[in-house]
C-alpha angles and dihedrals in degrees: 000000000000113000103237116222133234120244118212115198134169150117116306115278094013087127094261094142084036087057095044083050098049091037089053088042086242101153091193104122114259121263138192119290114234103175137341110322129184132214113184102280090001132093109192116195134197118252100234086062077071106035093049120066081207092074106041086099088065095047089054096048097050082042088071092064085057142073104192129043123205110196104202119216119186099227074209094065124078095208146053127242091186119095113246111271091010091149091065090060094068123076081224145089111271121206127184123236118191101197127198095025095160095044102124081236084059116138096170092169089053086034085067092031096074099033092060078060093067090020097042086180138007135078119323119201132201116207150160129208089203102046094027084226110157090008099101091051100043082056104049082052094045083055102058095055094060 
């Protein structure tokens, strides 16, 4: 059996590439993400592939190699760049990340807020690339689904 990979989408500069280098314990620091990039198990994707509706058809293509979708909300931003009900539009599981949760800018009620407006319903995870908080758990889940 072929092992499914994990999508990471998101706005640009959510921690999305933070997130894939805490979740393969890569302690690099984390750079900007030009195209697709994989990881492994893991398909990073640049933020403007989810900020612009030019580039959906990109995301649901790549999201047939895999078998999970994260869809990545800043606890430090006040507003969504994800469609309502985005997460309906992949043939895949879709999980929630809220990234920077510790940042002293940090809104995590309004952070899943806005994200149950794209992912109505499923898991939502809070995490931190620089604690790690939330990342050990958010693995051992990503794992079972592969």
């Amino acid at each position: 059996m072929t092992m499914r990979k994990v999508m990471i989408i998101g706005a640009i500069e959510a921690g999305k590439s933070s997130l894939v280098r805490a979740l393969c314990q890569d302690d690099q620091p984390a750079r900007k993400t030009q195209t697709l990039e994989y990881h492994d198990w893991i398909i990073d994707t640049p933020g403007e592939y989810s900020e612009n509706p030019m580039y959906y058809r990109s995301l649901m293509a790549t999201a047939l190699e895999a078998g999970t979708l994260i869809m990545v909300q800043d606890a430090t931003r006040d507003r969504n760049y994800f469609p309502p009900g985005f997460a309906h539009g992949f043939p895949i599981t879709p999980i929630g990340v809220i990234t920077k949760i510790d940042h002293p800018a940090a809104n995590v009620e309004k952070a899943v807020s806005l994200l149950r407006e794209s992912l109505p319903e499923g898991e939502i995870f809070l995490t931190s690339s620089v604690s790690k908080y939330g990342i050990e758990e958010l693995r051992a889940r990503l794992m079972q689904g592969r």
